[in-house]
C-alpha positions in Angstrom: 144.6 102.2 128.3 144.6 98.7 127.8 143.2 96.5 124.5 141.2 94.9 126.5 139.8 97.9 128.8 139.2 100.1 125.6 137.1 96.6 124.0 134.8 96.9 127.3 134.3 100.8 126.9 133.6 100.8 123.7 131.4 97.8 124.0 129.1 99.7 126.9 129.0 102.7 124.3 127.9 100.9 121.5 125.0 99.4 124.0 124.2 102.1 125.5 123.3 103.9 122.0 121.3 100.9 121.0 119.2 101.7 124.1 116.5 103.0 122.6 114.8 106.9 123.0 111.3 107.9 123.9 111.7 111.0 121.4 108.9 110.6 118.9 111.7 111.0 116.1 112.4 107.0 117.2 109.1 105.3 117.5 107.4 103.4 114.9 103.7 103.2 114.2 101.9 100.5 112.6 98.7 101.7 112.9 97.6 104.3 109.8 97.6 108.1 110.0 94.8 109.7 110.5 92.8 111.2 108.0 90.9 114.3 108.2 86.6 114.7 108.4 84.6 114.2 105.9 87.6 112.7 103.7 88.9 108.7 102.4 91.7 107.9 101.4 92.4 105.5 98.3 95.3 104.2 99.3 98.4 102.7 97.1 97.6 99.4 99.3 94.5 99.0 98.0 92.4 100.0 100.4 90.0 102.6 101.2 90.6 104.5 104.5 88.3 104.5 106.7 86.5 101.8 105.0 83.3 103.2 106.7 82.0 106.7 107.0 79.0 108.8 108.2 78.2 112.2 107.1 75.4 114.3 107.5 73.3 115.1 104.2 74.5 117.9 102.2 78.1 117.3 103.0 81.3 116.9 100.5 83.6 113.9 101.0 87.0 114.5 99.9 89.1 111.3 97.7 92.3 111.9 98.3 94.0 109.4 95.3 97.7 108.4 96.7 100.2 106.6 94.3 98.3 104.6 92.3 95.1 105.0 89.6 91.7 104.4 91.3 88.3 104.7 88.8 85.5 105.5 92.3 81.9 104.4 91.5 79.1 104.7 93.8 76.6 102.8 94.3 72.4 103.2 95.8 70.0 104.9 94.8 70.6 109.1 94.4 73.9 108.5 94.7 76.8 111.4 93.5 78.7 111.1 89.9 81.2 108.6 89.5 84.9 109.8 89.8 87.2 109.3 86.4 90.2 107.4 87.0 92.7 109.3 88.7 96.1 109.0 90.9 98.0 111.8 93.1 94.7 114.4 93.3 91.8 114.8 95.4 88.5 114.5 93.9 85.5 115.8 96.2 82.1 114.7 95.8 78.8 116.1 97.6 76.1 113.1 99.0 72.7 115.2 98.7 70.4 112.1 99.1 70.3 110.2 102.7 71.2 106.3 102.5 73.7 103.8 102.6 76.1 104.2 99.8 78.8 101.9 98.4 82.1 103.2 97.2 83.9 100.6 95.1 86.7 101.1 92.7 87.0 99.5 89.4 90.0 99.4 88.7 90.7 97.2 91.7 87.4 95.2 93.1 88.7 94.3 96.4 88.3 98.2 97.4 85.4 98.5 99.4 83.9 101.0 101.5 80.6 102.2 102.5 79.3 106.0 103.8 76.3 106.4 105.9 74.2 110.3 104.9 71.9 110.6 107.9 
């Protein structure tokens, strides 16, 4: 085989596995994961996720504390205990009183989300 005819084969191999695959081993998602009922994640990024939840009364919403420290306050009236600082844990928390609640963290104020109790 030739330089130049090996060059062109092992140019079309090398492009060929470039290519791409539809296996879902190879594709990339920029969207987050999803996150289970009843349950928000305080992220490492800084963010609560979903920023917005309903719930029915009576039901336990789990914290699920990734990475970083996060102090959860609540806020409206008959709202559930405050959750200590915490990082890597879940902390779960029961909303017994219908409303609109705020959940803020204070370690970092740009953390907002809200859950609906119907």
């Amino acid at each position: 085989m030739s330089t130049r005819t090996f060059a062109i084969v092992a140019a079309s191999l090398g492009i060929a596995a470039c290519g791409g695959s539809t296996s879902p081993g190879y594709l990339m998602s920029t969207s987050p994961p999803p996150v289970a009922p009843n349950t928000i994640i305080a992220g490492a990024d800084i963010t609560f996720n979903p920023a917005t939840l309903a719930v029915s009364k009576g039901t336990s919403v789990a914290f699920v504390f990734e990475g970083v420290a996060h102090q959860v306050y609540f806020v409206g009236a008959g709202k559930p205990a405050d959750i200590p600082i915490a990082s890597n844990t879940t902390a779960s928390r029961t909303f017994a009183n219908a409303g609109s609640f705020g959940v803020r963290c204070s370690i970092h104020p740009q953390m907002a989300a809200t859950i609906t109790v119907q």
